[in-house]
N, C-alpha and C positions, 0 to 999 in steps of 0.2 A: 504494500500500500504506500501510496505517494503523501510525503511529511507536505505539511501546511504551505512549511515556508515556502516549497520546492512547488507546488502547486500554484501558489499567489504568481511565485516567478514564473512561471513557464505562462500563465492568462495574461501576465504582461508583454511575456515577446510575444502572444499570436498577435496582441495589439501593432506590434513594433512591427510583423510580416506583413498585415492590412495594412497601414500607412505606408509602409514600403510599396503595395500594389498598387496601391491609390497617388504615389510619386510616381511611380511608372509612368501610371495612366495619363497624368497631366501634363508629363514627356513627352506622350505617345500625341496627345494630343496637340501641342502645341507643334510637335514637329510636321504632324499632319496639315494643319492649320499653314504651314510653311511650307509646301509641297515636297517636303523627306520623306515620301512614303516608307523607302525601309528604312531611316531611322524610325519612324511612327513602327513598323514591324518591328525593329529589335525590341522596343523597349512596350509594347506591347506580350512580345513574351518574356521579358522579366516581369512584366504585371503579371502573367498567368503562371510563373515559376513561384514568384511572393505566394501569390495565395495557396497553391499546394503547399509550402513549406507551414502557413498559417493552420491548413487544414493535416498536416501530420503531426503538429501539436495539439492540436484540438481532438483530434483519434486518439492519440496519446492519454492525453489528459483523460478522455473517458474508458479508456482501457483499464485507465491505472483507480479509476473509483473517483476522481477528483470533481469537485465543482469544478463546470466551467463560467465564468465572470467577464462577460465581453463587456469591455470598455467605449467609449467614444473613440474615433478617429479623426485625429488633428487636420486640419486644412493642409494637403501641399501647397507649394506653390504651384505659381501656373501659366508664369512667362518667365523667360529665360534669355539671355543675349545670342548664342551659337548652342550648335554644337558641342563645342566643345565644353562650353559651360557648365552645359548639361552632362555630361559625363566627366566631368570635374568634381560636380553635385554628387553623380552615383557614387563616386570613389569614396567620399567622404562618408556617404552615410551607409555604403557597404561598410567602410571601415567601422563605425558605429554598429552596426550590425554584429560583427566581428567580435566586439569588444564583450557586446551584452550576451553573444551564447560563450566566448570565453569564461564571465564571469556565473552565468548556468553550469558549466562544467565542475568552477573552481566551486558550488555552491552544492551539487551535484556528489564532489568529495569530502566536503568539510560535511554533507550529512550522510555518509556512505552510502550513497543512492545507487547501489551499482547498474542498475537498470534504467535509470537515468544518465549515468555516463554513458553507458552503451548507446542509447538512441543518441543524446547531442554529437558523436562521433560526428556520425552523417552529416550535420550540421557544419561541426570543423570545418571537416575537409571540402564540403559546398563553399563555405566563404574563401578559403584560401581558390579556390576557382573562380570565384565573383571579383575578389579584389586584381584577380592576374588578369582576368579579361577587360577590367575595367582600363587596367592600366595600358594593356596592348592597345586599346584603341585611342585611348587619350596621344598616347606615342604618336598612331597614324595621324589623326587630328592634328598635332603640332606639326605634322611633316606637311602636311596638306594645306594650312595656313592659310590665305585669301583665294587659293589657284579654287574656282566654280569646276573646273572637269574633275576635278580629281575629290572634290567634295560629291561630286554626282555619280564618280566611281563609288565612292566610300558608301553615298546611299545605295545604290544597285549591291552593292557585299550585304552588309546589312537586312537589306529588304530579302536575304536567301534564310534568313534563319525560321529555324521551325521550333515548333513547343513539344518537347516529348517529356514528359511526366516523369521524370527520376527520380524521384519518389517511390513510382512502384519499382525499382530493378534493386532491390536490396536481395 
């Protein structure tokens, strides 16, 4: 059975995976709004990766017998300068991301949740992917700078990605 404290924590990150979807989204949108169709597609499937990761906390939590406690969802923002901006933003609040299932982990063993550390695993090693892909493209971005063809390459790459549920391949 999941201790209190471990349970408060984890209703707070599905919170933090929803606002995470919900910053996608007004990525997704604002790029669309700017004719990035695939930047609008990349970051349309981080919106659709956040909420799987929301909803394998949420399976979690009632596996484990725990209340679950959904909170409000903060406002993202909803304009942005570039590009690049925008995935300036991901990096950072990836990193944030990072930091709050690190300290689930460390919370995880100071309660000897072992069953708890084993699922946040997944989690880990997802953000150490999140924050490397973020940075790969922030690189491309600064390479690409004011050149229009090579920003409308970078949407055509982009606009190829697809949502596959990673979630389920455990």
């Amino acid at each position: 059975m999941l201790g209190n404290k471990m349970a408060v924590a984890l209703n707070a990150q599905i919170n933090k995976e929803m606002y995470s979807a919900y910053l996608y989204m007004a990525m997704s949108a604002y790029s669309e709004e700017r004719g990035l169709s695939g930047f609008a597609n990349w970051f349309m499937v981080q919106y659709k990766e956040e909420m799987t990761h929301a909803m394998k906390i949420y399976h979690y939590l009632q596996e484990q017998g725990a209340k679950i406690n959904l909170k409000a969802i903060e406002e993202p923002p909803s304009d942005f300068q570039s590009p690049l901006e925008m995935f300036k933003k991901t990096l950072v609040h990836e990193q944030f991301v990072t930091k709050s299932i690190n300290e689930l982990v460390d919370l995880a063993i100071s309660e000897n949740d072992h069953a708890t550390q084993i699922f946040l695993q997944w989690f880990v090693t997802e953000q150490v992917e999140e924050e490397a892909n973020d940075q790969e493209i922030i690189g491309k971005l600064e390479m690409i700078g004011d050149n229009p063809g090579a920003l409308f390459m970078m949407d055509r790459e982009l606009g190829s990605r697809t949502f596959t549920d990673e979630t389920q391949e455990e």
